[in-house]
N, C-alpha and C positions, 0 to 999 in steps of 0.2 A: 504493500500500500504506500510507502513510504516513498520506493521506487516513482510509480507511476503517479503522486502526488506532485515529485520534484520534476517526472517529465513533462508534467500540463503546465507546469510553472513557466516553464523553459519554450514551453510551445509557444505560450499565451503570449512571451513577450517576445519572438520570434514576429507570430503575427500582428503585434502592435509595430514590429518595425516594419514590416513588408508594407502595413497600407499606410506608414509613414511617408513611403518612400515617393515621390510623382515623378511620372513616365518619363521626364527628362533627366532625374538623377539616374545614378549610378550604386547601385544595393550592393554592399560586399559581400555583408551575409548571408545573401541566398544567391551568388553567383552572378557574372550578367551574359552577356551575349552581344555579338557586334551592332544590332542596332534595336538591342530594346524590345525586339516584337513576341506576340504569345506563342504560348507550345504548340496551339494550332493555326496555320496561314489559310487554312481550307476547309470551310466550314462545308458540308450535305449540299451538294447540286452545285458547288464552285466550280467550274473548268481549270482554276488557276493552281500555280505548284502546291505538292503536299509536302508543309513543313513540320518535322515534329519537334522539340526539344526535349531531353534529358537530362539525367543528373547523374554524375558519376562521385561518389564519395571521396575523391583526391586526384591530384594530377596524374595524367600517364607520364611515365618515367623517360622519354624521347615520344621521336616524330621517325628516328630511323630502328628498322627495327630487330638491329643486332644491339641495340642497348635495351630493347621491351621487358623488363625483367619484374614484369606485376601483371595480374587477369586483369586488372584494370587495363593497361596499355595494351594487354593484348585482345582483348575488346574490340576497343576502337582500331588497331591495327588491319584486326580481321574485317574491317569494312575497308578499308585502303590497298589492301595487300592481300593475296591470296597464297596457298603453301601446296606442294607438291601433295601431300595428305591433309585431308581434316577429322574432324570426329563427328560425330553424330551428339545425338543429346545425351546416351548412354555410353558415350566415350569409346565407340567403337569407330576402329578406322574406314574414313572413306573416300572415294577418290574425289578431288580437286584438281590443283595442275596437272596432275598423272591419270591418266584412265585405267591403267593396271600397273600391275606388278610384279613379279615373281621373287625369289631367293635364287639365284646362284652358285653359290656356296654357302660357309659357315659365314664368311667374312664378305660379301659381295650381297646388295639386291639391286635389281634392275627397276627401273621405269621407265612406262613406255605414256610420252607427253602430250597432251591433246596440243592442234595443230591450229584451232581458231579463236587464240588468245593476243591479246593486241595491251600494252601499256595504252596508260594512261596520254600518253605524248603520241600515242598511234603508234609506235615501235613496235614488230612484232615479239613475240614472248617465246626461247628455243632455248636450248640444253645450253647454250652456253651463259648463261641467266643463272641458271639453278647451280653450274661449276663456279661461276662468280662469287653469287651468294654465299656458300660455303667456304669458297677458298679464301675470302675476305675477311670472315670471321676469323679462319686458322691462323690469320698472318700478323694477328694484331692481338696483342693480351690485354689491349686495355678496352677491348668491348666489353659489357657485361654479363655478353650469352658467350664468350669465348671459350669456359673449359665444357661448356653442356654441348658444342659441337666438333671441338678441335679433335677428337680422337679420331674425325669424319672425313672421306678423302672424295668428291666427286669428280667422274671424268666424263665426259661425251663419247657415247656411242658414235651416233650421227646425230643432225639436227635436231630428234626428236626421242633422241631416248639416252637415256642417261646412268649409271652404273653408278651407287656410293659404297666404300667400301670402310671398315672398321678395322681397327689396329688388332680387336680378338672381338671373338663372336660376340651379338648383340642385342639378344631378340628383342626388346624393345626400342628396337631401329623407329618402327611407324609410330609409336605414341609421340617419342623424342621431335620425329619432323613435323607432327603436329605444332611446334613452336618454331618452324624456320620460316619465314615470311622472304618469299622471294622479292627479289630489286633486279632493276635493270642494268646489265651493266653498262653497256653502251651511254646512257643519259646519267649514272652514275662516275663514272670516269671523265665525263665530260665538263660537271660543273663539280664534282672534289664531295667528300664525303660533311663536310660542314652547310654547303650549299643544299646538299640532298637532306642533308637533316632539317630544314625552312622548310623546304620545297619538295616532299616526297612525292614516287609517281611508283607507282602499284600497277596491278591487274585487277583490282578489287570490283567489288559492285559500286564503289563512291571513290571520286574525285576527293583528293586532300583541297580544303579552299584557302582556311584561315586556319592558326592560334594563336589565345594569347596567356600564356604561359601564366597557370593558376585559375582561369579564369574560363575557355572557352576551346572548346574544338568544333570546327564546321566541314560538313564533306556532301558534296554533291554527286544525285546519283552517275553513273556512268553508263552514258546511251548503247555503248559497244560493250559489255560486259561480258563475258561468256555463259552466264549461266540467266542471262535474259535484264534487261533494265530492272531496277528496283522501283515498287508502287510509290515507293515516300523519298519524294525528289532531292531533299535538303533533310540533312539534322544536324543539330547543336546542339554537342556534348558539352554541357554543364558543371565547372567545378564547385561542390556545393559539398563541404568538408561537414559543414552542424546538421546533426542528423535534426534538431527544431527547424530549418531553416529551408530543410526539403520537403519535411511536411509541408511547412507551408507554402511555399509557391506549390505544388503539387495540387492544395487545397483551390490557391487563387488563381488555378488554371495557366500558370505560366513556365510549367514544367509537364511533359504527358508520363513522365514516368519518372521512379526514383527508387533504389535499393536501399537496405542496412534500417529497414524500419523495423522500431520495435514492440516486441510481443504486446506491450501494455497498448498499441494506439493500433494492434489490428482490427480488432471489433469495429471499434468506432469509424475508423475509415471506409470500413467493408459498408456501414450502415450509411453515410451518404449516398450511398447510390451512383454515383457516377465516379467512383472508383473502384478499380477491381483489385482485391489483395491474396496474394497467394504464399503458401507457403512453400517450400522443397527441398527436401534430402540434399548436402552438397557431398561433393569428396574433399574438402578441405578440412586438416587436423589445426587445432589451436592450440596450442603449448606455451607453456613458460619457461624460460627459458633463460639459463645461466650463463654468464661470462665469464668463462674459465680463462682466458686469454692475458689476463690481471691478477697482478698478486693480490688476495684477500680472501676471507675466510671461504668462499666459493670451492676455492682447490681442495678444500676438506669433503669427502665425501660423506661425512658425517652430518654436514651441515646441510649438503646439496639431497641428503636420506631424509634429517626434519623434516623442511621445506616438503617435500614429496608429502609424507605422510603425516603433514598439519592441515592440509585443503582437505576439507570433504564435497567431492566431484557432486556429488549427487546432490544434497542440499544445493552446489554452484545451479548445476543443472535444472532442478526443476523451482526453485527460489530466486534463484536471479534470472535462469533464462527460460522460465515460465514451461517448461520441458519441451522446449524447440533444439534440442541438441540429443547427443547420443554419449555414454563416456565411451573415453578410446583409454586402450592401454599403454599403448605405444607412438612408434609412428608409423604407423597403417590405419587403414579403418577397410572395413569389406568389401569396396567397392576395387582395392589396389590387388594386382597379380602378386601371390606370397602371403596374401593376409592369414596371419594365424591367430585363432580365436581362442587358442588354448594359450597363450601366453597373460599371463597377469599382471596389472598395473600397481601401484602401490598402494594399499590399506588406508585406511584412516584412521590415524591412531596419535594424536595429542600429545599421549605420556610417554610415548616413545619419543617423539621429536623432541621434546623436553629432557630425554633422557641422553639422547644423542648428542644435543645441543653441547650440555653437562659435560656428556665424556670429551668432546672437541675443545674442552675449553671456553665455555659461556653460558656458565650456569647460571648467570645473570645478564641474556637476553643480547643482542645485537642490533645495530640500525643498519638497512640494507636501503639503496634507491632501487627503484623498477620506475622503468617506462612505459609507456604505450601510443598506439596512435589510435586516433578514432575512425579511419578507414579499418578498421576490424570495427565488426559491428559487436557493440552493447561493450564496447570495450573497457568504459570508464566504472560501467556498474559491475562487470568483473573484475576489475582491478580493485575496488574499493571492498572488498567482499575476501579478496583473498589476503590483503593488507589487513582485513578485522581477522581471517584467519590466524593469519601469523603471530600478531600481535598477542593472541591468547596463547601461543607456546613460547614468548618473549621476543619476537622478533620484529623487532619496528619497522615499518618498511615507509620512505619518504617517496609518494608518487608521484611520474612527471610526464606529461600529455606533451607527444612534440606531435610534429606535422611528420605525413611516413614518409617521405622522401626522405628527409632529415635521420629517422629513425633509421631506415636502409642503410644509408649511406654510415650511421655510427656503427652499426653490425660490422658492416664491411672492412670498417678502418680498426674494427676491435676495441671501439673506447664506448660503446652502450654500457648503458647500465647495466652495474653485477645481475638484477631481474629485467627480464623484460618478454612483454610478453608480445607470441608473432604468428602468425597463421599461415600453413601452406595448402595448395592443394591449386585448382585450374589446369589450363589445358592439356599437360602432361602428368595430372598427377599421378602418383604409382610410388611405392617401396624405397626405389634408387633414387628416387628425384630429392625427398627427404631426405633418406641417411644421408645422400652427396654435398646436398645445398645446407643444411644446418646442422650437421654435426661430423662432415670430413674436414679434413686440415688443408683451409686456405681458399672456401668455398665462400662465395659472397654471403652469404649467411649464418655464417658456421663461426661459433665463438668456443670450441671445441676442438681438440685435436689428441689422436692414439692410433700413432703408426698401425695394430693391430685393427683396429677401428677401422682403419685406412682398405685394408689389405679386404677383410674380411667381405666388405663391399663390393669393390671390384669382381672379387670371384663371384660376389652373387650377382652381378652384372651382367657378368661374363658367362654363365655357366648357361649351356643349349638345355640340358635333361630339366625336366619341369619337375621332376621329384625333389633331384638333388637339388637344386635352383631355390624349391622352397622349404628347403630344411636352411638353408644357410639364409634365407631370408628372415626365417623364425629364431634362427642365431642373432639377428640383428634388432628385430623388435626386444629381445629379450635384454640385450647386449644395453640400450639403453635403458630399460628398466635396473636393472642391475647394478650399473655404472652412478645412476643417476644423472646422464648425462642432459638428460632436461626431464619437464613432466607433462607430458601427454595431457589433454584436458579433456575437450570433446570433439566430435564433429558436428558443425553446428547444421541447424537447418536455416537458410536464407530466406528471407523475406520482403516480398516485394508489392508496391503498389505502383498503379497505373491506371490511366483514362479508359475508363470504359469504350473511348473512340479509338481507340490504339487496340487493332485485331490482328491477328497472326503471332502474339509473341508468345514463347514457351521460355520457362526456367529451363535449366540446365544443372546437371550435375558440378560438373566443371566452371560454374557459374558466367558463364561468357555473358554477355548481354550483347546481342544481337538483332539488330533488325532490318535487314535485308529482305526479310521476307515477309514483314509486317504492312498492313495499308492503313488508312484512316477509314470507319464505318461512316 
């Protein structure tokens, strides 16, 4: 109650500033867009373009898309830019650039490239596109996606078919190129990889138009598409960080859609009527997460054991997040290839962490920081819940709300906060993607490092047999329980609201937000 008292608070004066604001200013708090206009251009029997607007929870992470390293960016990318594979809603693979495919060997799969794909600039779209993209990544460590593709070697067949090959076996080759967003290279080479990052030119269903950095992304459809023009001519992707601030333009029709809404304002939204709110299962795990990378009591395993077994999941789960989530034990949940549901998370148990604390040396409590961002949804009311956790087995925890680029970017450099908490899962998620990105050594996410750690992964990477593949995978879910090398929270379900006039759009596992295949009723 407490909860959802403080969020109508937060609403209420959200919407005392939105209808503060007159059509000629400029709103911070709920975003703007380059000239002001509503989320719909095209009301019922209009002949004129269909424009919608949305709201994305924080910036995308680039414009070029060997730096996309969030579902968010890779969202909007996939309206820009199309990939030799995509997924379905159920995360299975299906053809896009490629119309088939086969395996070759252990190490070798082929594609064979559809033939009536044209850039953005009219350039036509051929194998040597696809060896660019790749080989560009490999050649350069300071991209972002640079270790998730450099193991990756593509060559041209002929014009239209293409061979990548892997340094050792791969099988999840197609989820992986589910996040390689092809570029051109010819238009690429031409104006310098700084220029392409302004100015991107795709094969996508939408034309890149505008951004403005924190503020606004615009893409027009593309008349030459390959998979046929899009119904909804123009959209304006929305930076609109306060989840109060989405509600409300949402409410006052100036947004047709908006994610990261919470449990407590589903009802009520659903009951307007001319919004539709849904819920749906994701694959993304939320975790909290240590910073072993710094000297302080963290490197104690004893400490990073408390922690573990001071949170009780389940009160988290259906107390704070109204029981729109699932607990996880690990880092899998059932949706990833290896999931083992025989593995065990850690206990709830108070007078252990108390006890552990003790033996580590603080039997009179410690103060720890944690961060968070609020692009993880309900992020601030689980932070404040596991802060009152701690604090009853004596651990103080001082919390700190940054913007997530900011938070990325401290992960990365290794100077975040000893807690913090981070959520993975989107277009590729799966088993490898996690243990690689946040707990291998030297991974953009990863505040953790054990050479064995290291090793044990690879092989489960690597290994073709699906038996042996998920026994060593079930080594790895365990391996972090164990270690305490972070603590699994849930998987959360996402929730989402939108105009009733906005038809065609489905949730997603993978949580993409897409609509290319959406129209206006």
């Amino acid at each position: 109650m407490k909860k959802a008292i403080s969020f109508a608070l937060t609403l209420a004066l959200g919407l005392s500033l939105l209808a503060g604001c007159g059509s000629g200013g400029k709103d911070n708090s709920s975003g703007s867009t380059p000239n002001n206009d509503s989320s719909i251009s095209t009301p019922n029997g209009s002949t004129g373009p269909k424009e919608i607007r949305v709201a994305l929870e924080s910036d995308i992470a680039a414009l070029d898309p060997r730096n996309a390293n969030s579902t968010m960016t890779a969202s909007v990318m996939s309206h820009i830019f199309s990939k030799l594979v995509s997924t379905d809603a159920k995360m299975n693979a299906v053809p896009d650039l490629a119309e088939s495919w086969e395996q070759v060997d252990e190490l070798t799969w082929r594609f064979h490239l559809r033939k009536d794909v044209t850039f953005h600039d009219g350039s036509p779209f051929t194998s040597a596109d696809v060896v660019y993209t790749l080989d560009s990544i490999a050649a350069d460590n300071t991209w972002r996606l640079y270790t998730d593709f450099s193991f990756m070697k593509a060559s041209a067949v002929d014009e239209y078919t293409v061979d990548i090959s892997t340094e050792e076996p791969y099988p999840g080759l197609l989820l992986r190129l589910n996040y390689v967003h092809i570029i051109p290279k010819e238009y690429t080479e031409s104006v310098g990889n700084e220029a392409f990052a302004k100015a991107p030119v795709g094969t996508g269903p939408y034309k890149f138009v505008e951004r403005a950095k924190d503020e606004y992304v615009v893409v027009e459809a593309y008349d030459k598409y390959f998979g046929g023009k899009p119904s909804i001519d123009k959209i304006t992707f929305s930076i609109i960080p306060e989840t109060a601030s989405r509600i409300a333009a949402l409410e006052a029709g100036e947004i047709m859609f908006a994610a990261g809404i919470p449990s407590v304002e589903k009802d009520r939204l659903a009951s307007l009527g001319t919004i539709n709110v849904v819920d749906y299962p994701t694959s993304r795990v939320s975790f909290l997460n240590f910073n072993q990378l710094v000297e302080g009591p963290l490197q104690d395993i004893r400490v990073r054991q408390a922690i573990c077994h001071a949170i009780d999941l389940d009160m988290l789960i259906n107390g704070v997040l109204d029981g729109y989530a699932v607990k996880v034990a690990s880092l899998s949940c059932p949706e990833y290839d290896g999931y083992d549901p025989n593995v065990q998370g850690h206990t709830y148990d108070p007078e252990l962490s108390k006890q552990l604390l003790a033996d580590a040396g603080y039997p009179d409590g410690l103060t720890l920081e944690a961060s968070y961002s609020q692009s993880t949804a309900n992020a601030s009311d689980v932070m404040q819940f596991v802060a009152a956790q701690l604090e009853k087995v004596g651990i103080k925890v001082e919390l700190v709300e940054m913007e997530s680029a900011q938070q990325r970017d401290m992960i990365s450099a290794g100077t975040v906060a000893p807690l913090y908490l981070n959520a993975i899962g989107g277009p590729y998620a799966n088993i490898d993607l996690l243990a690689k990105l946040c707990y291998s050594t030297g991974e953009r996410y990863s505040t953790y490092s054990n050479p064995e750690f290291d090793a044990l992964r690879q092989k489960a990477a690597t290994t073709v047999d699906q038996t042996e593949r998920d026994a060593l995978n079930s080594q790895l879910q365990q391996w972090v329980v164990d270690e305490a090398a972070g603590l699994s929270l849930y998987q959360p379900s996402a929730i989402y609201a939108y105009s009733s006039k906005l038809t065609g759009w489905e949730p997603r596992a993978d949580e993409m937000k897409l609509f290319f295949n959406c129209d206006l009723a």
